[in-house]
C-alpha positions in Angstrom: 3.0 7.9 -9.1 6.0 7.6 -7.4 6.6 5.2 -4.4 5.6 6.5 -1.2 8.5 7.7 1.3 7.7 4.9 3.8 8.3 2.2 1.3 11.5 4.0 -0.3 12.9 4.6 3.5 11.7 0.5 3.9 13.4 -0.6 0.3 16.6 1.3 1.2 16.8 0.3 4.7 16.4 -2.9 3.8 19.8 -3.1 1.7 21.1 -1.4 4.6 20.3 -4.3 6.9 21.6 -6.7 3.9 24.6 -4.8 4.2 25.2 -5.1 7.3 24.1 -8.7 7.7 26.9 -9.5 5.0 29.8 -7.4 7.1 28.4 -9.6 9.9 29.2 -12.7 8.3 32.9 -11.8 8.1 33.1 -11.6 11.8 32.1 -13.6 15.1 28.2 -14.4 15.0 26.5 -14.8 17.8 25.9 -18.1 19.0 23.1 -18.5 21.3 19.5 -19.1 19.5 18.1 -16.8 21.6 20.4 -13.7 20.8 19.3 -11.3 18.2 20.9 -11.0 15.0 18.4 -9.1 12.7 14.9 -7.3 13.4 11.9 -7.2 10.6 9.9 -4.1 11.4 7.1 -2.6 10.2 4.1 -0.1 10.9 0.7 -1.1 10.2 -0.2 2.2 8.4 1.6 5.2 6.7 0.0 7.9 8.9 -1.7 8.7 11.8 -4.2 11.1 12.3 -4.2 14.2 14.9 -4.8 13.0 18.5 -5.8 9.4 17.5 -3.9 6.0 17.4 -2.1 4.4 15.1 -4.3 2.2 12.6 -4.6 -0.6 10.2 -6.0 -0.8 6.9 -9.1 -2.1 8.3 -9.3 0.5 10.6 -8.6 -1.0 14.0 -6.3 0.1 16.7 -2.9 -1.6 15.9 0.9 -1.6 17.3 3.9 -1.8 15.8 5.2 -5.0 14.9 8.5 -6.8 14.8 10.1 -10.1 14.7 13.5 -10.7 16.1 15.7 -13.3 14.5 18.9 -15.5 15.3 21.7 -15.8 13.6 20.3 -18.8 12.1 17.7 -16.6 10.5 15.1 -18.1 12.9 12.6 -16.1 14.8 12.7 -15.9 18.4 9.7 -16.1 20.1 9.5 -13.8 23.3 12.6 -12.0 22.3 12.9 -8.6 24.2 11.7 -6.2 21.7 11.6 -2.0 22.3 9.8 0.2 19.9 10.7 3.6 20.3 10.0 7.3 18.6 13.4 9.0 17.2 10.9 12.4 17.3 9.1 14.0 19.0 5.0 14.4 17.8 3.6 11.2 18.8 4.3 8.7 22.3 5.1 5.4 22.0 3.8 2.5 24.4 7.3 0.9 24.7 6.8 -2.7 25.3 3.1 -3.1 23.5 4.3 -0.8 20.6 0.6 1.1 20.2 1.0 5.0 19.1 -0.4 8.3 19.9 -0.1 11.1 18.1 -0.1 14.5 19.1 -2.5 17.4 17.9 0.7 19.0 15.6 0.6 18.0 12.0 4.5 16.2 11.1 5.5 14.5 8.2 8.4 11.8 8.5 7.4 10.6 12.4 10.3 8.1 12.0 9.6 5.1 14.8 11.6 1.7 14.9 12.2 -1.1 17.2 15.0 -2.5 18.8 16.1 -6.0 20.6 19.0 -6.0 22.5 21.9 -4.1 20.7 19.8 -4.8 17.2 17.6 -2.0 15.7 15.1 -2.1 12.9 14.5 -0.2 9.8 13.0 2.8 11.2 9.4 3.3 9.3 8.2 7.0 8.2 4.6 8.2 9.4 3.1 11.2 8.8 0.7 13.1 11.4 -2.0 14.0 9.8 -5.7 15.7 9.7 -8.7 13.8 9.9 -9.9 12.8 6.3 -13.8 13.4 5.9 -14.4 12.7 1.9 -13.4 11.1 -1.0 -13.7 13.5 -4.8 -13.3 11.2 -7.6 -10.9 13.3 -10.2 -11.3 11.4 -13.4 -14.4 12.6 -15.0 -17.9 10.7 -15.7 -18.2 8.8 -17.5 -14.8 6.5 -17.9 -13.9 5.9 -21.2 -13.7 2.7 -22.4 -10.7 0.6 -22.6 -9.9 -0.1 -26.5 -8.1 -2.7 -28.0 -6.5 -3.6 -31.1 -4.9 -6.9 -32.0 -3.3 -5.5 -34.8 -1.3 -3.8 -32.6 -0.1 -6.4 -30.6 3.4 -8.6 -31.7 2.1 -11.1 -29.5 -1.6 -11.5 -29.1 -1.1 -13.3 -26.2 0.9 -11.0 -24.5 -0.8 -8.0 -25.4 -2.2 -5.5 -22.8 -3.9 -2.2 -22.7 -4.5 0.1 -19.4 -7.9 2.2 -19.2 -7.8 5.7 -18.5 -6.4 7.0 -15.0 -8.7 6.1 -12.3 -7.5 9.2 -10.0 -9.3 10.4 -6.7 -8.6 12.5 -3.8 -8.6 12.2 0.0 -9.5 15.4 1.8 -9.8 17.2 4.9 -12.1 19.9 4.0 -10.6 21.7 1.0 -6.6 20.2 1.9 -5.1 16.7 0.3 -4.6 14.2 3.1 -1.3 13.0 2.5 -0.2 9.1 3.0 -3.2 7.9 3.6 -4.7 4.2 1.8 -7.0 4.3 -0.8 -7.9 0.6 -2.0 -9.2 -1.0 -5.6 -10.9 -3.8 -6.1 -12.0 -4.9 -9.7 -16.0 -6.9 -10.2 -15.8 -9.3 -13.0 -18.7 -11.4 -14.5 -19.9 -11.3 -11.0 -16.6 -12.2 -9.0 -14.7 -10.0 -6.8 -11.2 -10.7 -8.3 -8.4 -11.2 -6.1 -5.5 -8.2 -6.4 -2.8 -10.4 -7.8 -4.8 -12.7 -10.3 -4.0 -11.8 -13.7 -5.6 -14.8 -15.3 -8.3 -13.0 -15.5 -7.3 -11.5 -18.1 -8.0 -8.0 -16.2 -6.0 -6.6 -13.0 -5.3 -3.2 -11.3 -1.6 -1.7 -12.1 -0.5 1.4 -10.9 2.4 3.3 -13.2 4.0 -0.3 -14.3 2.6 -3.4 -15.1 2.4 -5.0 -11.9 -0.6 -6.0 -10.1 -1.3 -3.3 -7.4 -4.6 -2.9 -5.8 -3.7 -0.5 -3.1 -2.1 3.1 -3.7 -0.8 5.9 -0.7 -2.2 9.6 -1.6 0.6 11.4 -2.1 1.4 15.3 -0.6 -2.1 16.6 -2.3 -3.7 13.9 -1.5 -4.3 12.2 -4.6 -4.0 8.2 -5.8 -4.3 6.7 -8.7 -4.7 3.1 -10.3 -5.3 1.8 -13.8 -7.4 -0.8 -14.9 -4.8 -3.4 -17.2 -6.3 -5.5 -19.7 -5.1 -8.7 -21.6 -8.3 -9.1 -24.2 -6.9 -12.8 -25.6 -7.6 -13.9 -22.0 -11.2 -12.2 -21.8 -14.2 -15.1 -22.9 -16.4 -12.0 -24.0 -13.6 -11.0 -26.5 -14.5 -14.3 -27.9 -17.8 -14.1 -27.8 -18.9 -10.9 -28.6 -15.8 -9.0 -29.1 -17.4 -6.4 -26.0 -17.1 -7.2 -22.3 -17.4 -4.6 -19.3 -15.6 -4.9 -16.0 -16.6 -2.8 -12.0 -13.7 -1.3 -10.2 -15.0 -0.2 -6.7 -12.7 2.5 -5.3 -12.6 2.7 -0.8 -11.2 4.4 1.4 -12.4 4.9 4.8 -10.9 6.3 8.4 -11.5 4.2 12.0 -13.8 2.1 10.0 -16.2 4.4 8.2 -16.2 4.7 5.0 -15.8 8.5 4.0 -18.0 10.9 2.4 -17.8 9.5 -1.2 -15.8 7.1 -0.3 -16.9 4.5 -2.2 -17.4 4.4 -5.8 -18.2 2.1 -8.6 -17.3 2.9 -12.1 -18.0 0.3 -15.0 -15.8 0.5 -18.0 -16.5 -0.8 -20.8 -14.1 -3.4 -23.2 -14.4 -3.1 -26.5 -12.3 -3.2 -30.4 -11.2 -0.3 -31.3 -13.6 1.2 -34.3 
């Protein structure tokens, strides 16, 4: 799945600001440690949903943030800091930097910050419906991840993925675009944490990297895959068998939706 437009708009802005920080260099930097010489932006959340405010992950109520730095690449605390719509969809409390969006559906809602003369990467938000369930697309049961070290060049290198875990955030019958579905692996009894690979069993999305989090894309639909190292698994070693819980959320203002939690266990086993 490819990365969502907020994070593309955020990895290209980004270079921009690199960019322009490097053209800066070649001429006169301001001096003063209070004056701003780059902004780090960002919005809490991908989208907003019709005639509420902008959200975390969690769920709660939350502004826009930025950080304004110096010159010196130090932060300034108290700097004067705008944030500000470039559309029209959603109002913007100026100074606080909390959102409200209007009661039209939008996609790319681009809203950004400023201090002084110095603007921010602006940040993409789409305005969408209310999400009320969760449909798991991946039939029952999920296959089992299989292994083969006879495969591998390297067995301690060596990795498999499971099957596609694939769901889908709706609004009735419709996809809600950009919203956050998150995975979370159970193993031997312990909640992993998204980036531990020692494991010897992480989340990945389309690469190898770990990535426990995934944005629905325009029908609504994420996906993650459950990556497997078997050399690292003890129950490899033991029994040449082991099993592994990935719990799949997603929620909105809080509440987990309809379906919107589910457990799959998938097994770990030799291939036959």
């Amino acid at each position: 799945m490819r990365a969502p437009r907020w994070r593309r708009a955020l990895a290209l802005g980004t270079a921009a600001l690199g960019a322009a920080a490097i053209a800066a260099a070649c001429t006169e930097l301001p001096s003063s440690p209070t004056a701003p010489f780059s902004l780090l932006f960002s919005s809490p959340n991908p989208s907003i949903v019709l005639g509420d405010s902008l959200r975390d992950s969690l769920g709660r109520v939350a502004p826009l943030q930025a950080v304004a730095f110096n010159a010196d690449n130090q932060p300034i605390p108290d700097a004067d800091i705008r944030y500000l719509s470039l559309d029209t969809g959603v109002t913007v409390d100026t100074l606080a930097g909390f959102v409200k969006a209007g009661n039209v559906p939008l996609n790319g809602i681009r809203l950004f910050a400023q201090a002084g003369a110095v603007p921010g990467v602006p940040q993409l938000v789409d305005l969408v419906p209310q999400p009320d369930s969760l449909a798991l697309l991946t039939p029952e049961p999920i296959g089992p991840v299989l292994y083969n070290f006879a495969d591998a060049t390297d067995v301690r290198t060596y990795a498999v993925n499971s099957d596609s875990l694939s769901v889908q955030v709706l609004s009735g019958t419709a996809g809600v675009r950009s919203w956050l579905v998150s995975y979370s692996l159970i193993y031997r009894d312990t909640v992993l944490v998204a980036r531990d690979t020692t494991r010897g069993v992480w989340l990945v999305g389309d690469g190898t990297a770990p990535a426990g989090t995934d944005t629905t894309d325009t029908e609504g639909r994420a996906r993650r895959f459950v990556r497997v190292r078997p050399s690292a698994l003890a129950g490899v070693a033991e029994s040449g068998q082991d099993s592994v819980t990935v719990v799949i959320r997603a929620s909105y203002a809080g509440d987990t939706l309809r379906g919107g939690e589910r457990r799959l266990v998938i097994r770990i086993q030799p291939k036959s």
